[in-house]
N, C-alpha and C positions, 0 to 999 in steps of 0.2 A: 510451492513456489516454482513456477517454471522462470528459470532465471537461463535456461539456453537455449538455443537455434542451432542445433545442429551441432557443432565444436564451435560457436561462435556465440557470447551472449548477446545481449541488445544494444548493451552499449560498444562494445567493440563492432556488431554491424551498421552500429549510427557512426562510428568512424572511418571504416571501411567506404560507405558511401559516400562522407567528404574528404574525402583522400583527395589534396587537389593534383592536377596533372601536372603544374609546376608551381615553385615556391611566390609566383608572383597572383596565382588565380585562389588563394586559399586567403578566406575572411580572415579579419578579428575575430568576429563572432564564433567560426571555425576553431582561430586558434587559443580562443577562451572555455569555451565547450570542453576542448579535448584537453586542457591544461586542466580544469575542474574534474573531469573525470576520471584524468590519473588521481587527482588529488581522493577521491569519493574510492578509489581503490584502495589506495594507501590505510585509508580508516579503516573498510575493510577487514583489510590483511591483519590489521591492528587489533581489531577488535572493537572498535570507538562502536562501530553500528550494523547490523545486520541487514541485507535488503530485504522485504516481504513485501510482497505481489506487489503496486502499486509504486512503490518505494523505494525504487531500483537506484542502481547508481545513474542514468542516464537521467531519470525524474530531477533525480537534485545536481545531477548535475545542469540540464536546463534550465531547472528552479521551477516549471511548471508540470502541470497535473495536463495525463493526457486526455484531450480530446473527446467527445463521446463519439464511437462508432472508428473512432483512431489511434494507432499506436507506430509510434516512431520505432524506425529501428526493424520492422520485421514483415514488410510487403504490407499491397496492398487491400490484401484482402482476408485480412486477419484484425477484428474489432478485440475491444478491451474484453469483453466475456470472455471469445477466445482465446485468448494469449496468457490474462491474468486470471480465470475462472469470477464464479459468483461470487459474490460478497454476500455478508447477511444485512437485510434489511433494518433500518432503524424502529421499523413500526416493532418488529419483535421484542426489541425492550421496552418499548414502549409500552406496547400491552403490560409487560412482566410488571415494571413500577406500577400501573395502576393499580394491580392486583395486588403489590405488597403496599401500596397507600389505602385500599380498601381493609387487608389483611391488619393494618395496626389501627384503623380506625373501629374496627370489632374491639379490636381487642380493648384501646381506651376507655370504649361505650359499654363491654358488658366483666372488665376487668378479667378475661382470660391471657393465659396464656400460651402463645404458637409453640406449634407441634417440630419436631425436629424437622421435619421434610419445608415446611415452610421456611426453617430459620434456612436451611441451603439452599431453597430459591431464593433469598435475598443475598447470599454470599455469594450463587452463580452471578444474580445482577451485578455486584460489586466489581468482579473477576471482571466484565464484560464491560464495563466504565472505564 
């Protein structure tokens, strides 16, 4: 999880940026953001939820998903690959279920039964859900 910038995380550089110059130029929207995002720290510190990659406190604290090719909070030339790294593809479980839907249709049709290595590809699947 890259969850800092420097000494500064994302969401503290998404507040740093609407710092307004006086108390009359700073939104609602501004001072809901950074009320939510104290709040998304608080949990935090608590223990309520942990951030991972995508999941940041500035995510919920927004309430949206970012962007493709953009990420709030950290210039602008830094995409979600960069910042948050790869994710795994959904096709890769995908494959795997077919395989353990093939792997129990043997089995029904010629009454064997799976080898231990197979029964752990079906419990990495599970893990992976």
């Amino acid at each position: 999880m890259k969850a800092k910038l420097g000494k500064f995380s994302r969401h503290d550089a998404w507040v740093e940026g609407h710092a307004p110059k006086n108390e009359k130029t700073e939104t609602e929207y501004d001072k809901d953001i950074k009320k939510k995002i104290r709040i998304c720290e608080n949990e935090v510190e608590e223990g309520k939820w942990k951030p991972e990659g995508r999941d940041d406190i500035l995510a919920r604290a927004i309430g949206k998903a970012e962007h493709p090719g953009r990420v709030r909070g950290v210039g602008t030339h830094v995409g979600i690959t960069k910042y948050f790294g790869k994710t795994t593809r959904r096709g890769d479980a995908s494959k795997k279920l077919h395989k353990i839907a093939r792997l129990m249709m043997r089995m029904l049709e010629t009454g064997e039964k799976s080898s231990e290595k197979e029964l752990d590809m079906v419990q990495e699947v599970i893990k992976e859900r």
